[in-house]
C-alpha positions, 0 to 999 in steps of 0.5 A, a space after each residue: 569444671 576444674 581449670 587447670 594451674 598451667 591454664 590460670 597462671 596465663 590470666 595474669 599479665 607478665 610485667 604489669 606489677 607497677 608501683 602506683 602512688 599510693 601502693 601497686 597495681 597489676 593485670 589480669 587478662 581473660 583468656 578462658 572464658 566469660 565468667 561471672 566473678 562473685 568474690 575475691 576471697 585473698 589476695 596475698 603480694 610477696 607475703 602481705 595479705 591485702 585483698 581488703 585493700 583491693 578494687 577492680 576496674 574491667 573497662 570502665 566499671 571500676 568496683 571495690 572488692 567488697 561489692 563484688 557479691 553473688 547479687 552483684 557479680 562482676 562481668 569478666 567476659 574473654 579478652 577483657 583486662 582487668 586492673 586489679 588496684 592496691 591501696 596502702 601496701 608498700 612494696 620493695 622493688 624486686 620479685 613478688 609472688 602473687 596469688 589471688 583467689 576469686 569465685 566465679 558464678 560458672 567454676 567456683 573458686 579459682 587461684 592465680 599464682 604468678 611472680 612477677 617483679 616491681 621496678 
């Protein structure tokens, strides 16, 4: 099953893009349907590779990107939020483009893009 663009753009929550204290943070929404994530292959902010620097927190499971495994998926089921947490990048103010490519256990892989703008 191939989800389309339109339809995966609408996972990432408009507006989250916050800075934190040691990098930024942003939303994803599951408005789809319930899946199993098995890895987070990229994540690139305004140019910067940095999904080695990533974790997730979906409700009070917080995991870093590298435990999230085919052995050990992270259960996102509808309408759960999940926080993704960059550590270590430091981003100027303004729009960034934000693309994340997961794997899911049900789809396969899957790609985010959504612009957004840090304040």
């Amino acid at each position: 099953m191939e989800i389309p663009p339109f339809m995966l753009k609408k996972l990432y929550v408009k507006g989250s893009l916050k800075k934190t204290s040691n990098g930024v943070s942003f939303t994803l929404k599951n408005a789809i349907a319930s899946a199993h994530l098995v890895g987070i292959d990229s994540l690139t902010i305004g140019g910067i590779s940095c999904a080695d620097k990533c974790r997730l927190k979906v409700g009070d499971e917080e995991v870093n990107r590298e435990d999230i495994k085919p052995d050990n998926p992270l259960y996102f089921d509808v309408k759960d939020k999940a926080d993704i947490i960059v550590e270590n990048v430091d981003l100027q103010e303004g729009e960034h483009e934000i693309n994340v490519a997961i794997q899911t256990k049900e789809v396969g892989p899957l790609t985010i893009t959504a612009t957004d703008v840090l304040k």
